[in-house]
N, C-alpha and C positions, 0 to 999 in steps of 0.2 A: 045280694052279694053274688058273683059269678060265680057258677061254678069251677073250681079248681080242677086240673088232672093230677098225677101221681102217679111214677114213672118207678120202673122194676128193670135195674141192668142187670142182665144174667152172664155178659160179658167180661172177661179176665181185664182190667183195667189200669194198666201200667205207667199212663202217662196222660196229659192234657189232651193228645190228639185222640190218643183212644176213648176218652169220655166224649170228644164233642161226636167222632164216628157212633157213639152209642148215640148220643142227643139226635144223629143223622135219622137213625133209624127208628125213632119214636116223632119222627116228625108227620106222620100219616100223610094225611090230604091240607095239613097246612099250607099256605101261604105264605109264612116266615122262612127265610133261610137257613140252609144249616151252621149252625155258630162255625168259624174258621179260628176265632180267637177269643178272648177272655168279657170284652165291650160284645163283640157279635151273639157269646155266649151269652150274657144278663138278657142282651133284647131280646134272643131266641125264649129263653124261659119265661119272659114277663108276656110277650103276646102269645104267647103259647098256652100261659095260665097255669103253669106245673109251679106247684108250691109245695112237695115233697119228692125226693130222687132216692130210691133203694137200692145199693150197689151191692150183691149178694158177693162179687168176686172182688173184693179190693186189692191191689198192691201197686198204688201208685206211688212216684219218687216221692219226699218231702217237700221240695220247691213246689211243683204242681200243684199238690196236693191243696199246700197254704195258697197257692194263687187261688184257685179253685174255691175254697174255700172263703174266701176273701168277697170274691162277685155273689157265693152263694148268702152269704150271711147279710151283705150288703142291701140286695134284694127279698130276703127275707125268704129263702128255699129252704128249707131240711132239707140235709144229708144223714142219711143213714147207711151204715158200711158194718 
C-alpha cells in the first residue's frame, strides 16, 4: 500500500478558495497543480496521496463547506475541523 500524507491547516478557513490556497501551500516539490476548483481539488489530493486534512481554524460558509465535503468523502479524504 502507498504511503499516505496527512495534511494540518493552521489557517483561518473561510471559504473554498481559502482551502485550496492552503492545499497551494502543502503542495511541496510536487508536480500536481494547485486545485483552482472542486474536480482540480479531488486530483490534487488523489495524486498527492493525502488521505486525512486537519483544519485547526474552521469557519467556512455552508455552501462550500458541503461542496467540499462532497469531493472529500467522494474520494475517500477525512476531514477533521
Amino acid at each position: 500500500m502507498p504511503n499516505k500524507r496527512r495534511v494540518l491547516i493552521t489557517d483561518c478557513v473561510h471559504n473554498r478558495e481559502d482551502f485550496f490556497h492552503a492545499m497551494d501551500k502543502v503542495r511541496c516539490d510536487s508536480d500536481v497543480p494547485s486545485p483552482r476548483n472542486l474536480d482540480a481539488l479531488a486530483d490534487f489530493l488523489v495524486d498527492a496521496g493525502i488521505d486525512r486534512i486537519t483544519c485547526a481554524n474552521w469557519a467556512m460558509n455552508e455552501a462550500d463547506a458541503t461542496a467540499i465535503n462532497a469531493v472529500l468523502s467522494d474520494i475517500g479524504v477525512k476531514l477533521f475541523r
